[in-house]
C-alpha positions as CSV (number, residue, x, y, z in Angstrom):
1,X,-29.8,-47.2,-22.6
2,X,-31.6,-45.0,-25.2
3,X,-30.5,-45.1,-28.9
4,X,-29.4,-41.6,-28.9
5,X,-27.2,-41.7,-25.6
6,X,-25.5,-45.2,-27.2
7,X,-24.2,-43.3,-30.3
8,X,-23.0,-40.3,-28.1
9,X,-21.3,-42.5,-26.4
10,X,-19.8,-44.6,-29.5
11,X,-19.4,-41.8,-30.8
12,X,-16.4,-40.9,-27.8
13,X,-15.4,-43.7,-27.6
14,X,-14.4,-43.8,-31.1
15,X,-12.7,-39.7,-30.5
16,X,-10.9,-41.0,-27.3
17,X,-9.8,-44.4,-29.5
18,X,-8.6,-42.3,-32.4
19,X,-6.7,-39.4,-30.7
20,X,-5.1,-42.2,-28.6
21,X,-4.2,-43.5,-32.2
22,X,-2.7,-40.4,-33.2
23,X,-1.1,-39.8,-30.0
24,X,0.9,-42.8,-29.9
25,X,1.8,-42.0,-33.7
26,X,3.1,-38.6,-32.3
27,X,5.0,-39.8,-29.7
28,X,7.3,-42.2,-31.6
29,X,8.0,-39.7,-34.3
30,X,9.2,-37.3,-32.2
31,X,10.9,-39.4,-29.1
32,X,14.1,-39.8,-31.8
33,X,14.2,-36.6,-31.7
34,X,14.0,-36.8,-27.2
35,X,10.7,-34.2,-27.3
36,X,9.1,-36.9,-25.0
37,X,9.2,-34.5,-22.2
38,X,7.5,-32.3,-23.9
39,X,5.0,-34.4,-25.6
40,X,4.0,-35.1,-22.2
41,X,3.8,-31.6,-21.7
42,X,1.2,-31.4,-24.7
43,X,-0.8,-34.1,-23.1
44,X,-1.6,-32.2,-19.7
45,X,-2.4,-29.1,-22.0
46,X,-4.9,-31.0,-24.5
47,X,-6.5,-32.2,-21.1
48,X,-7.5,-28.8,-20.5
49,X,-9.8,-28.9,-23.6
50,X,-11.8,-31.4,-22.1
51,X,-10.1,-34.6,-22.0
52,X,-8.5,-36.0,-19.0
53,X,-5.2,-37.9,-19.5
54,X,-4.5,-41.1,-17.7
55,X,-0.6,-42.9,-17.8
56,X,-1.8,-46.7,-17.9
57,X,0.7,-49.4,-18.2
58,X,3.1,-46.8,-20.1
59,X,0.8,-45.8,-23.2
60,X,-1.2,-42.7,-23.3
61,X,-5.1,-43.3,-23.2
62,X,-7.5,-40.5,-23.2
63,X,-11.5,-41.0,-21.9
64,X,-13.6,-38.4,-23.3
65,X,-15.0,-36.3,-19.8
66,X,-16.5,-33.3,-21.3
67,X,-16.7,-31.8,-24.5
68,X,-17.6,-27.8,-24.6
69,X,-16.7,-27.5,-27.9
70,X,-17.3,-30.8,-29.6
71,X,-16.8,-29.6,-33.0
72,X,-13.6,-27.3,-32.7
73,X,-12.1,-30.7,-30.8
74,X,-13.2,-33.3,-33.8
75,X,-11.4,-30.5,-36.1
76,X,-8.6,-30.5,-33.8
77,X,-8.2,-34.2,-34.5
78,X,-8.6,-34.3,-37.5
79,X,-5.8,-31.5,-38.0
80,X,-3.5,-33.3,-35.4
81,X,-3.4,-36.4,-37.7
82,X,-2.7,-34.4,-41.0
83,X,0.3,-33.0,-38.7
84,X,1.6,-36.7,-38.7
85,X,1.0,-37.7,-42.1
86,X,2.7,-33.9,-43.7
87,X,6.2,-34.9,-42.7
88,X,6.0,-33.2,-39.7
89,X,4.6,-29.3,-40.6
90,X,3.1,-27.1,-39.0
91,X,-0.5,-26.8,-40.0
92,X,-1.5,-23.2,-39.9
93,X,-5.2,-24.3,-38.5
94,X,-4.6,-26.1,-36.3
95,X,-4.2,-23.1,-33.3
96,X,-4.6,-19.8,-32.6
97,X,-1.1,-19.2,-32.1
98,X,1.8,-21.2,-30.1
99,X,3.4,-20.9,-27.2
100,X,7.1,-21.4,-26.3
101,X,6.7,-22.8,-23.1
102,X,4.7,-25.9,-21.8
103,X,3.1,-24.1,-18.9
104,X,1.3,-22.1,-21.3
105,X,-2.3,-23.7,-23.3
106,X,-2.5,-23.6,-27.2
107,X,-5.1,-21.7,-28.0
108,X,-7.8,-22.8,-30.5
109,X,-9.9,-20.2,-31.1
110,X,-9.2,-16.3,-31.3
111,X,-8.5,-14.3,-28.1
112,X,-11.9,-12.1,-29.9
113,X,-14.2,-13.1,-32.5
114,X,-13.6,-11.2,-35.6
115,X,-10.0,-9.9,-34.5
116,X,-6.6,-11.0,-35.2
117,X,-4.8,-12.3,-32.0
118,X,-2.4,-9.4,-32.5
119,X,-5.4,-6.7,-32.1
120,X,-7.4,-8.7,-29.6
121,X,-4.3,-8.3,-27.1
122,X,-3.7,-4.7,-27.7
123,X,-7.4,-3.9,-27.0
124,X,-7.2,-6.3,-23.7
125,X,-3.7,-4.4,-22.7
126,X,-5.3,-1.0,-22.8
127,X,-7.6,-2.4,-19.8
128,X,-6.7,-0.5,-16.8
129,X,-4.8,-3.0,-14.5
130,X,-7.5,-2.9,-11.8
131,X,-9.6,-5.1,-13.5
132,X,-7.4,-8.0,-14.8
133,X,-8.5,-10.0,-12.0
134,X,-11.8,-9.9,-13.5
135,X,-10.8,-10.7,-17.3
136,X,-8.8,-13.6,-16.2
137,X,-12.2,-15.3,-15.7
138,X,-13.4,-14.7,-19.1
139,X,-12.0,-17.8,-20.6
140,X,-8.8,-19.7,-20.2
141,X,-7.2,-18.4,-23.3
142,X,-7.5,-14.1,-21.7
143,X,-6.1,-15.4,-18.7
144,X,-3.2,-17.3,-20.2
145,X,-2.5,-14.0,-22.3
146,X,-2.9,-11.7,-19.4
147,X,-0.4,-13.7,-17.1
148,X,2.1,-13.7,-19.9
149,X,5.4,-11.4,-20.4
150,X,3.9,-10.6,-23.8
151,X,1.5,-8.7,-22.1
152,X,3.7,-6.0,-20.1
153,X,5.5,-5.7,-23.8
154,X,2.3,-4.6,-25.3
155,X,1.4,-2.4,-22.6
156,X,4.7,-0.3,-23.1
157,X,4.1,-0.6,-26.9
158,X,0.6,0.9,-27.1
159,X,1.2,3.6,-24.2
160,X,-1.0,1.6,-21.4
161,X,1.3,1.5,-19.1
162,X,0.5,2.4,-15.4
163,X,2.7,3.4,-12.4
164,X,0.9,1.8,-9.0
165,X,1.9,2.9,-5.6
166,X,2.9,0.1,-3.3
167,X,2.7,0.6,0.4
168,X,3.6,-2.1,3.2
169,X,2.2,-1.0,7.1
170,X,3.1,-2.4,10.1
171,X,-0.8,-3.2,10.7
172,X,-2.0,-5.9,9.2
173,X,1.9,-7.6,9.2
174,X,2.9,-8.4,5.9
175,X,0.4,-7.6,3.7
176,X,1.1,-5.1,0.8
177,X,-1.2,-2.7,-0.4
178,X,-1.2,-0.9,-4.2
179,X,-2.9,2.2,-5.0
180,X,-4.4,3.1,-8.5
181,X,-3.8,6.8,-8.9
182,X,-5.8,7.2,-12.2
183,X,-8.9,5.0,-10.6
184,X,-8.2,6.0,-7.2
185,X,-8.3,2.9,-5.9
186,X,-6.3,0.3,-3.9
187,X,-5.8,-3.3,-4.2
188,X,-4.6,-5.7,-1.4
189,X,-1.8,-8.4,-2.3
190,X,-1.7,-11.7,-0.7
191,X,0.5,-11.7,2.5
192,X,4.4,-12.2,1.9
193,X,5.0,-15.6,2.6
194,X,8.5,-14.8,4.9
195,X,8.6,-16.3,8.2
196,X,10.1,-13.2,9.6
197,X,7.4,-11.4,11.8
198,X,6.8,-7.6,11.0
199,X,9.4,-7.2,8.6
200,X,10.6,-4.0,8.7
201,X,13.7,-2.1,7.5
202,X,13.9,-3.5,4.2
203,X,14.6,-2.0,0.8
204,X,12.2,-1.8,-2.2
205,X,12.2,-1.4,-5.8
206,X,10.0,-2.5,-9.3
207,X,11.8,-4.0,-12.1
208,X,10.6,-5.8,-14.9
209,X,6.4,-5.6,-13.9
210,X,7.6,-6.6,-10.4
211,X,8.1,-5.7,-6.7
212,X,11.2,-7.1,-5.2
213,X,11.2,-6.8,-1.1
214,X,15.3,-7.1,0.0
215,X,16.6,-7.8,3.2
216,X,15.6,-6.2,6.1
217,X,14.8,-7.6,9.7
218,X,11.7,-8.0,12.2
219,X,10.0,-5.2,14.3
220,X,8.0,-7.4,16.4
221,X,8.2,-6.8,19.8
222,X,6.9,-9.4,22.2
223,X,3.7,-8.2,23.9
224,X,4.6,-9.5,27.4
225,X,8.6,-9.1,27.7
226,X,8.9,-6.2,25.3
227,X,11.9,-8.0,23.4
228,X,11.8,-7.0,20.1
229,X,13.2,-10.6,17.5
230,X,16.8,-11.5,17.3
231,X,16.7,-10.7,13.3
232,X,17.5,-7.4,12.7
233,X,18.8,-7.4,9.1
234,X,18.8,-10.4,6.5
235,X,19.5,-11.5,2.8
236,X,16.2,-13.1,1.8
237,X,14.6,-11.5,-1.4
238,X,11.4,-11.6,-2.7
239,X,9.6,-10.9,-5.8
240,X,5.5,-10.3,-6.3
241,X,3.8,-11.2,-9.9
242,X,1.1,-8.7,-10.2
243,X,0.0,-10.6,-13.5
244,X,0.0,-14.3,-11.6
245,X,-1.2,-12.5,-8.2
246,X,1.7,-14.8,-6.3
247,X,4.7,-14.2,-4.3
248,X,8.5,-15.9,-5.3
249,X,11.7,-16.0,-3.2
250,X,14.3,-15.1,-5.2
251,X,18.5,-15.7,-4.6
252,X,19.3,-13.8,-1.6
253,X,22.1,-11.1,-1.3
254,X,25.5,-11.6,-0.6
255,X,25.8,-9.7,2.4
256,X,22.7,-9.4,5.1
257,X,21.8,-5.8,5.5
258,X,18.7,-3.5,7.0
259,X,18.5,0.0,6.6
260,X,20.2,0.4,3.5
261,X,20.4,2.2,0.3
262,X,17.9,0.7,-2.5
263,X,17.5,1.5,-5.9
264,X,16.3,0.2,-9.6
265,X,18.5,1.7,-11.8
266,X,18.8,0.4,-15.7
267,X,16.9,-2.9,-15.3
268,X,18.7,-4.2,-12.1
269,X,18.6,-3.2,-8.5
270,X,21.7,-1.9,-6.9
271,X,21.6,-2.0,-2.9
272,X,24.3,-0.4,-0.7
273,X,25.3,0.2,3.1
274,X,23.5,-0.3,5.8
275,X,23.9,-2.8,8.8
276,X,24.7,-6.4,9.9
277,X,22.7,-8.0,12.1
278,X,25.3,-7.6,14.8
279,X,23.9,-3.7,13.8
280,X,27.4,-3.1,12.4
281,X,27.6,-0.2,9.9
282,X,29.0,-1.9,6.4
283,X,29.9,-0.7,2.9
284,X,29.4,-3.0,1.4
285,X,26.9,-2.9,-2.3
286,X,26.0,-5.2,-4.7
287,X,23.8,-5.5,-8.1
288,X,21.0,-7.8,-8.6
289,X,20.0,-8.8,-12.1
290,X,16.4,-10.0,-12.5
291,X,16.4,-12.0,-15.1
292,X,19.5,-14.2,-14.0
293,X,18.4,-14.5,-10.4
294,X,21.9,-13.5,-9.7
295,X,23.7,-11.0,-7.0
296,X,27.2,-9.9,-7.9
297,X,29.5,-7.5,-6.0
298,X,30.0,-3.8,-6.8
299,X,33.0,-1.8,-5.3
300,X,32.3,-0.4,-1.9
301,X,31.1,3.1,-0.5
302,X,33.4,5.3,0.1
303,X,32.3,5.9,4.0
304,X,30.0,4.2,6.2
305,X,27.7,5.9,9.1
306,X,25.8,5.4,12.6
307,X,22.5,6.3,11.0
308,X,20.4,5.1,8.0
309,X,21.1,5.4,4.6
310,X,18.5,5.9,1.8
311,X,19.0,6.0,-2.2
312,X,17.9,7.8,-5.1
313,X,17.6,8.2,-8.6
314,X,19.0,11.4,-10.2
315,X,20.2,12.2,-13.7
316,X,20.4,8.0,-14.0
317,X,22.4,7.7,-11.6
318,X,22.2,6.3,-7.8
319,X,22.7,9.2,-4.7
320,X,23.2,7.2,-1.7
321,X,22.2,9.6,1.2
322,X,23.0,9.3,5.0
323,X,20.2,10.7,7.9
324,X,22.5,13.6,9.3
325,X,25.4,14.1,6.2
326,X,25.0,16.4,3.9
327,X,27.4,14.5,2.1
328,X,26.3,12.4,-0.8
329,X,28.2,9.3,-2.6
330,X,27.4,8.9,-6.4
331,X,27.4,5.7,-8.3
332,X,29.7,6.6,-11.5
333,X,31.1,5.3,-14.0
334,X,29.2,2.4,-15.4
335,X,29.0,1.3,-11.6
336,X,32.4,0.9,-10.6
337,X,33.5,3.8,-8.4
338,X,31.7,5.7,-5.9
339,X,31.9,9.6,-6.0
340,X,31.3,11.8,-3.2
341,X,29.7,15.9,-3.6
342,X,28.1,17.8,-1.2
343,X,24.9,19.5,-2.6
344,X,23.8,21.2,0.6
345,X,20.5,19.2,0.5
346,X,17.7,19.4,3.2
347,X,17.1,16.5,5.3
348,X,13.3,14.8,5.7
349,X,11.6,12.7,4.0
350,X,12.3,12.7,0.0
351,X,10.2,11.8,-3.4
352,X,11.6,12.5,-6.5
353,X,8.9,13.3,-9.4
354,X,10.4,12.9,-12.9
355,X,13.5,13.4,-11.9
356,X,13.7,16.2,-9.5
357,X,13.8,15.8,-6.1
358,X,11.7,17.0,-3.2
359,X,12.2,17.1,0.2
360,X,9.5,18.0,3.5
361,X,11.3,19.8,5.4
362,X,10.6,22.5,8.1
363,X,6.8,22.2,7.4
364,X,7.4,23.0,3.8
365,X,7.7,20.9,0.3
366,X,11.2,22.3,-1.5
367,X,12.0,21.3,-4.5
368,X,16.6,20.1,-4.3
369,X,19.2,21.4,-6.9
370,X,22.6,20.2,-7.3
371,X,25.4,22.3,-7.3
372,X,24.8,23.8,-4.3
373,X,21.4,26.0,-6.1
374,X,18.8,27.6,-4.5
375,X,15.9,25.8,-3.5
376,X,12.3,26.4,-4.3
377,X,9.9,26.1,-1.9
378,X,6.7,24.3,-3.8
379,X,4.1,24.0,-1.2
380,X,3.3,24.1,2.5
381,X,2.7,21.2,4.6
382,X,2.0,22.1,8.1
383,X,-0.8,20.0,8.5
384,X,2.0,16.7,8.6
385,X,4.0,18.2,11.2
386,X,2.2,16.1,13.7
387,X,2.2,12.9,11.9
388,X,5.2,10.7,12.0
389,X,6.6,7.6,10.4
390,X,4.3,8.0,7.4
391,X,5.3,7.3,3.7
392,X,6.4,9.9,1.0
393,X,6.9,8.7,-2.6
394,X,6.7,10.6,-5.6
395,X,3.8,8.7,-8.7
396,X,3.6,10.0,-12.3
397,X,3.5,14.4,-11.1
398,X,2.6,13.8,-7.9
399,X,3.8,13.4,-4.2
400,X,1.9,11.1,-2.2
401,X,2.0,11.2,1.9
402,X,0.1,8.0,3.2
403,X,-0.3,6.5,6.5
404,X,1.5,7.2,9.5
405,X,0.6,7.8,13.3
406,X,0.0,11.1,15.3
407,X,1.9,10.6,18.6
408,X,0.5,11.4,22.6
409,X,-0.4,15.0,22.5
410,X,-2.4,17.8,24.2
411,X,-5.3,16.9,22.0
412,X,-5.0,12.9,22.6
413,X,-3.6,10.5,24.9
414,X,-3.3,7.7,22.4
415,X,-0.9,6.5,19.5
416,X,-3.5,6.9,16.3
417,X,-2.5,5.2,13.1
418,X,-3.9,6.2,10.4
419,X,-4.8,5.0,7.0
420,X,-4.9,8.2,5.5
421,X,-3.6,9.6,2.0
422,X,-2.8,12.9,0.3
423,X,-1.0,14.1,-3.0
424,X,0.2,16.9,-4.0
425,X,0.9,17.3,-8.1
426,X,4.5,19.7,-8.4
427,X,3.8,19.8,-11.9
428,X,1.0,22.9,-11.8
429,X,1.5,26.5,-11.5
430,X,0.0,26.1,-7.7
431,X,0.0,23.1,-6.1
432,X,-2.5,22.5,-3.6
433,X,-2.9,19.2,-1.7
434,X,-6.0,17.0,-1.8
435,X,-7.4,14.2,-0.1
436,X,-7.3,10.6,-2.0
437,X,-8.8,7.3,-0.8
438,X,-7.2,6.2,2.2
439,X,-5.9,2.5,2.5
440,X,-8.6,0.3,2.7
441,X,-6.8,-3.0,4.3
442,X,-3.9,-1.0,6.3
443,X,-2.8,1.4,8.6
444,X,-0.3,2.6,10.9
445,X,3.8,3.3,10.2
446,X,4.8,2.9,6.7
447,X,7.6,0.4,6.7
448,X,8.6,0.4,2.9
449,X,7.3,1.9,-0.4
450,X,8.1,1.5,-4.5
451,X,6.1,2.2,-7.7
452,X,5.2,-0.3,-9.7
453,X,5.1,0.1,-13.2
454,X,3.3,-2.1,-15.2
């Protein structure tokens, strides 16, 4: 063995020996105070530097595998043994910044050379959303940052915020799509994980930075029988992390329901109505909170119906809407009574754009009042009077139709679905619709919709 290779190698042998030392030092100190668990935590995060960490015989050792930055890690050491000999404090150089939890790395260097941390992730939250896939392979300390809470904060903070259209098809089954008004773009999600086949009749809603799939059943039909599944309505929940890319099943609802009433409404998401899987009509609703995991009952609807029921947001609070009534029940007082008006409103498909509320109805866009008002028609829409089972949602000023199918006609013989998209902004003095990027992954009936703001 060459001279030079035989002092490298001394030379990691005597970092591995010594931050073993230390280690062991910083163990004991703190296991009176029971932080082993997460002193073990620590260890598997200073293996990301570089170091791998091996349990032998119930000590800690640590064999030097690579070393990137060989001189921030000597520092490092020499820091984390000043830690121990200062009584325990903090030393200010010693990281970037900490972190509160274990999954998350201490960071040794700044997020950007010649910034504060603090700047450094405002300028990386003003990146459209689009390409954080792309900055998480920067370096391991971006994509810690960019997977963390902190970063939706700063995004609200600094005005970066976006809304994204999500869209689920019944072709490919289960796999979401989002679209990227401002970039006109979309972006395919890993499929749901749920073992129910085609799942259909569900509700939908964004709280929190995340999409959160409720209930619902499957709309599979078996190809030589023409059964369709036994599972018409369920409780399973599920939630998507657009910063970790993954899906989670969350608690499921109290009561099993498809074709119901769904809504985010101050933080939570408040479902109502809707039928058992016996295809029973129910009145049941109940409130989910997010951040507890946790379902809880809220007083029941005043009336039920034979057809589907559908929810919006208006004024703050939740209309619960039934295909066929004109009657609609209000969710008042803080969420424990149901009131019921009748606003005369048209029935089709409904968006709501900052508030207001449009309907296609009668090949026409018309913009809803309360109170039994006038409505205004906003634009025509003639051209989607032979397209059916497509998606209307309303994003930032505009109403987006996507997907769909065009039915057996005189001008084809064949079910077509299409991947197709337009919008129409209801803000201008004359809207006009215009052609966006259709779907690039799906097609075909739109089973559920939200926006996603993140």
């Amino acid at each position: 063995m060459a001279p030079a290779d035989r002092r490298c190698e001394d030379d990691d042998l005597r970092l591995g020996q010594s931050l073993c030392f230390a280690w062991k030092k910083w163990k004991m100190a703190f296991s009176v105070a029971g932080f082993s668990t997460r002193l073990e935590a620590r260890a598997r995060c200073i293996s990301s530097f570089g170091c791998e960490a091996r349990l032998v015989e119930g000590l800690w050792e640590f064999w030097v595998r690579v070393l990137p930055f060989p001189c921030d890690f000597r520092h490092f050491i020499a820091e984390f043994e000043w830690f121990l000999d200062s009584g325990l404090r903090i030393s200010p150089t010693v990281l970037g910044y900490y972190v509160k939890t274990p999954e998350e790395l201490v960071i040794m260097s700044p997020l950007i050379d010649g910034l504060p941390d603090e700047i450094a992730i405002q300028c990386l939250a003003r990146v459209p959303f689009y390409f954080h896939p792309q900055l998480q392979l920067v370096c391991h300390s971006w994509r810690t940052v960019l997977r963390s809470p902190r970063i939706i904060k700063t995004r609200c903070e600094v005005g970066a915020s976006e809304e994204l259209l999500c869209a689920l098809a019944y072709d490919p089954e289960n796999i979401w799509q989002l679209y990227d008004p401002l970039l006109d773009r979309w972006i395919t999600l890993p499929v749901m994980p749920s073992e129910i086949r085609h799942l259909a009749r569900f509700g939908a809603a964004s709280v929190g930075g995340k999409l959160f799939v409720i209930g619902g059943g499957s709309d599979r039909v078996d190809p030589l029988t023409g059964d369709h599944d036994r599972i018409f309505a369920s409780n399973e929940v599920w939630s998507y992390d657009p910063l970790r890319f993954e899906w989670a099943q969350r608690s499921p609802m109290l009561v099993p329901r498809a074709m119901f009433a769904c809504c985010a409404l101050d933080g939570k998401i408040v479902v109502a109505g809707g039928f058992t899987n016996c295809r029973e009509t129910i009145t049941k609703a109940e409130i989910y909170d997010p951040q507890l995991d946790k379902w809880e009952p809220l007083p029941d609807l005043r009336h039920s119906h034979t057809s589907a029921c559908s929810g919006v947001i208006i004024g703050g609070k939740m209309h619960v809407l039934h295909k066929g009534l004109s009657t609609i029940q209000i969710l008042d007082y803080g969420g424990k009574k149901w009131d019921v008006a009748d606003y005369g409103w048209l029935q089709g498909p409904m968006a709501v754009v900052r508030g207001e509320l449009y309907v296609l109805s009668n090949g026409c866009i018309s913009k809803q009042y309360g109170d039994n008002l006038t409505d205004r028609v906003v634009s025509y829409a003639s051209d989607f009077q032979s397209r059916i089972s497509f998606g209307m949602i309303g994003v930032g000023d505009e109403i987006f139709i996507i997907g769909g199918v065009i039915g057996p006609g005189p001008r084809n013989q064949f079910i077509k679905q299409l991947s197709d998209a337009d919008a129409l902004n209801v803000r201008v003095e004359k809207p006009a619709w215009r052609r966006v990027s259709p779907m690039t992954h799906c097609c075909g009936s739109i089973l559920g919709s939200a926006v996603l703001r993140i």
